[in-house]
Each structure stands twice: as structure tokens, then as C-alpha cells.
C-alpha positions in Angstrom: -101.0 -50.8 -10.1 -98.1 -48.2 -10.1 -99.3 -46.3 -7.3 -100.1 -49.7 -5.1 -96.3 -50.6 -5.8 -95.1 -46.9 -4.8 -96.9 -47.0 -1.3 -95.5 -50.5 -1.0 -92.3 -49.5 -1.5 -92.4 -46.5 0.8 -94.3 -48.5 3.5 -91.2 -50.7 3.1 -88.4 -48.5 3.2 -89.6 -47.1 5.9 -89.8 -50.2 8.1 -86.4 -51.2 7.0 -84.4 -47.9 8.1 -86.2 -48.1 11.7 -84.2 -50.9 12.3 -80.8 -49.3 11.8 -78.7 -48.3 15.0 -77.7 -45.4 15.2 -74.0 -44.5 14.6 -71.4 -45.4 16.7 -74.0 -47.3 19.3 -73.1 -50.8 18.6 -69.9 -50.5 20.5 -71.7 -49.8 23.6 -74.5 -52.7 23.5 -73.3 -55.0 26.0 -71.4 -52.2 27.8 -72.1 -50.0 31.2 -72.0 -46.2 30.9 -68.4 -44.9 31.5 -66.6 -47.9 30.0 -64.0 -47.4 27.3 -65.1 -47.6 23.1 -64.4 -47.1 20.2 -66.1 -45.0 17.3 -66.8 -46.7 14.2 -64.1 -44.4 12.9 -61.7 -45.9 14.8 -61.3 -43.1 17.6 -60.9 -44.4 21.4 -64.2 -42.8 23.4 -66.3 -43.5 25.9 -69.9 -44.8 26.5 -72.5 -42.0 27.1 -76.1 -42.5 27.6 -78.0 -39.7 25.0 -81.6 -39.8 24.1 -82.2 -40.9 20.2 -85.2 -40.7 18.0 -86.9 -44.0 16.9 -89.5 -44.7 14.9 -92.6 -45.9 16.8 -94.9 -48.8 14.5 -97.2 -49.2 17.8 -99.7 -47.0 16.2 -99.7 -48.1 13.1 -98.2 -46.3 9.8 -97.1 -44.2 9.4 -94.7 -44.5 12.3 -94.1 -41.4 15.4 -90.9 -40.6 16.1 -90.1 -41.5 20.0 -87.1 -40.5 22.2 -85.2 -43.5 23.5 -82.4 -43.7 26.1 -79.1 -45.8 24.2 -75.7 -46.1 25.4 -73.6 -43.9 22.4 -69.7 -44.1 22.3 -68.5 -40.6 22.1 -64.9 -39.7 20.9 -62.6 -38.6 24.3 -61.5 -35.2 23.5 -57.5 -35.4 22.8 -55.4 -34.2 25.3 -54.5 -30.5 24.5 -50.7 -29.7 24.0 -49.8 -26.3 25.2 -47.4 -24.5 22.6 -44.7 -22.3 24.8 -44.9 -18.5 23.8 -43.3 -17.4 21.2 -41.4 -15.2 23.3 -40.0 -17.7 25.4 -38.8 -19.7 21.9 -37.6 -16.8 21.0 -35.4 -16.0 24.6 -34.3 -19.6 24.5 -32.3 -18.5 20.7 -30.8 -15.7 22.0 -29.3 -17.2 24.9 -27.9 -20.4 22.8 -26.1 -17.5 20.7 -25.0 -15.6 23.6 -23.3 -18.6 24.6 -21.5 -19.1 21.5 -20.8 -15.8 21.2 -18.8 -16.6 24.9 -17.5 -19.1 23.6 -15.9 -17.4 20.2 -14.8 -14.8 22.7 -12.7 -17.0 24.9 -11.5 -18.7 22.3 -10.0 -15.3 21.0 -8.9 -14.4 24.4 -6.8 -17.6 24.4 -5.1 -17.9 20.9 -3.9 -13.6 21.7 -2.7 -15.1 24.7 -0.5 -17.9 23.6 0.6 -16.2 20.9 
């Protein structure tokens, strides 16, 4: 009896989880490759055609594994941001305090003069 219900249950299971998608593919369902998605994590991305593995019950069990074309929405890569140098940061401070330096310095130049 026990080991009639444990091939049951495996025979079961089995059956059930070849009937789940795979992720992010239900997006893309009713879509055309190219068109705009998004991920089930909630990131914008794009429909891609990619070959999945799927269980095969046309043989009987247990089941082959057999490579499918599905539409997949794949994450769009962020657009990069380009940090400026460090040295350029670093030129851009030294002439904002040569200015004021300038600046301090005329101010001098005045007040000796007026005075």
C-alpha cells in the first residue's frame, strides 16, 4: 500500500510541475518578439524568443525533457551613467577656489585703496 501511494504521488507531482511556465513568460503570451514587458519582478524588459526545457508525456512516464521555442521577457539593461574622472572633479575644486581666492584678493586691493 505505501509504496503504491509513493509512486502515485511522484507520478503526480511530476505531472503537476510540467504545467508551470516558466518565469517571467507570461508577460509575453499574447505578445510579438521585440515588444516592451515587464519581469515578474517588476523591471521594464523586452520580449525574446529563448529555447526552454519541457517535459514531454507523449511517451509515456516518466516524461523526456524537450526544447521548446517561448517568448521570455528579459530585463533591458539600465542605461550606464559615466562618472567624470576624478581628476576632472578634482580640477573643477581648484578652480572654484582660485576664484575666490580672486575674489578675496580684489577685495583687499580695494579696501587699501579707499582707505
Amino acid at each position: 500500500m505505501t509504496r503504491a501511494l509513493l509512486v502515485s504521488v511522484v507520478l503526480l507531482t511530476g505531472h503537476a510541475f510540467a504545467d508551470i511556465p516558466p518565469d517571467n513568460s507570461s508577460q509575453c503570451q499574447s505578445s510579438t518578439a521585440g515588444s516592451a514587458c515587464t519581469t515578474d519582478d517588476g523591471a521594464a524588459g523586452t520580449c525574446v524568443a529563448q529555447m526552454v526545457g519541457r517535459l514531454d508525456y507523449s511517451d509515456g512516464v516518466p516524461p523526456k525533457t524537450k526544447q521548446v521555442q517561448m517568448l521570455i521577457c528579459v530585463a533591458s539593461a539600465p542605461a550606464t551613467v559615466r562618472a567624470a574622472p576624478p581628476f576632472l572633479a578634482a580640477g573643477l575644486v581648484m578652480l572654484a577656489m582660485l576664484a575666490l581666492i580672486g575674489v578675496k584678493l580684489a577685495g583687499r586691493g580695494r579696501r587699501s585703496a579707499t582707505a
